[in-house]
N, C-alpha and C positions, 0 to 999 in steps of 0.2 A: 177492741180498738187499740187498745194497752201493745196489744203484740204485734199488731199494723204500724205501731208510732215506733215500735225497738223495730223492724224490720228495715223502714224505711229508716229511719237512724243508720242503723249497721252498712244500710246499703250507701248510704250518704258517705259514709267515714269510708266504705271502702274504696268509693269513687274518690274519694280526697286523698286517698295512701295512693292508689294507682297512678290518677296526677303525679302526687308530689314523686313517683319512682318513674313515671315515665321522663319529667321534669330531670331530675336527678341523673337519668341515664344518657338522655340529648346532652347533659352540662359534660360526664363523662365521656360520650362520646368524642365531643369536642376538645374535649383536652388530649386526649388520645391523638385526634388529627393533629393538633397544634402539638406534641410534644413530637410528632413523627415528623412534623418539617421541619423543626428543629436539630432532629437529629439526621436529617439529610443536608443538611446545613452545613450541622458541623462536620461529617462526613466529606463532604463535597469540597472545604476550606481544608481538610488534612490532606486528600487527595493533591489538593491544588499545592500545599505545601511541599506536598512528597516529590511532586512532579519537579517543579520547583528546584529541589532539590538537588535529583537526578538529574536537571540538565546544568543546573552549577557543577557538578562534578563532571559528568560528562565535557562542559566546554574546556573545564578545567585540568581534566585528564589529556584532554587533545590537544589542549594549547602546550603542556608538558612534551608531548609527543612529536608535533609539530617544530618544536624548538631544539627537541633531540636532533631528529632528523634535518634538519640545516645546521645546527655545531658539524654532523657528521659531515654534511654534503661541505662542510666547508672546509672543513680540513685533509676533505680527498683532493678537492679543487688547490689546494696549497700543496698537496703529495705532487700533483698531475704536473703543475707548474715548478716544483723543485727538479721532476727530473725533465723537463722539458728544456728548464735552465741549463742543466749538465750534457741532456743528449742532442738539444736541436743543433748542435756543430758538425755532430759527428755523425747524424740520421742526415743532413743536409748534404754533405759532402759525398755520403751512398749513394744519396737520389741522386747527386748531380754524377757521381760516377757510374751508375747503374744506365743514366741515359747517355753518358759519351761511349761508352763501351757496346752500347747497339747499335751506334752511328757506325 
């Protein structure tokens, strides 16, 4: 009976290691999940940051851009009206000669 009382002993202790390892590996598991949402987490918050980022530069590249191109359009508009100052006499005086002369 001696070796019936170690047997069942042994089997006792192995059911209690197996426990405590299945116990141990659920606890495991679960840190696993929880450290993997975590790290989609923070993933997810750099993304947002990077994005973020890219469109600050972006607006702020275009608004650079934007402000070129109207300095530019402004000082054609000042080119246009310098010589329209100098030519509209003498462009007016064609037109109005150009029609007495087909009369």
């Amino acid at each position: 009976m001696d070796i019936i009382g170690q047997i069942l002993e042994i089997d006792a202790e192995a059911e209690q290691r197996l426990l405590a390892a299945r116990e141990q590996s659920d606890k495991l598991l679960e840190e696993c999940a929880q450290k993997e949402k975590e790290l989609e987490e923070q993933a997810s918050q750099r993304a947002d940051a990077y994005r973020q980022e890219l469109e600050k530069t972006s607006e702020s590249g275009t608004d650079a851009q934007t402000l070129k191109i109207r300095t530019e359009e402004k000082t054609r508009i000042k080119k246009l009206d310098a010589v329209y100052e100098s030519e509209h006499e003498k462009w007016e005086d064609e037109i109005v000669g150009a029609i007495i002369s087909q009369q």
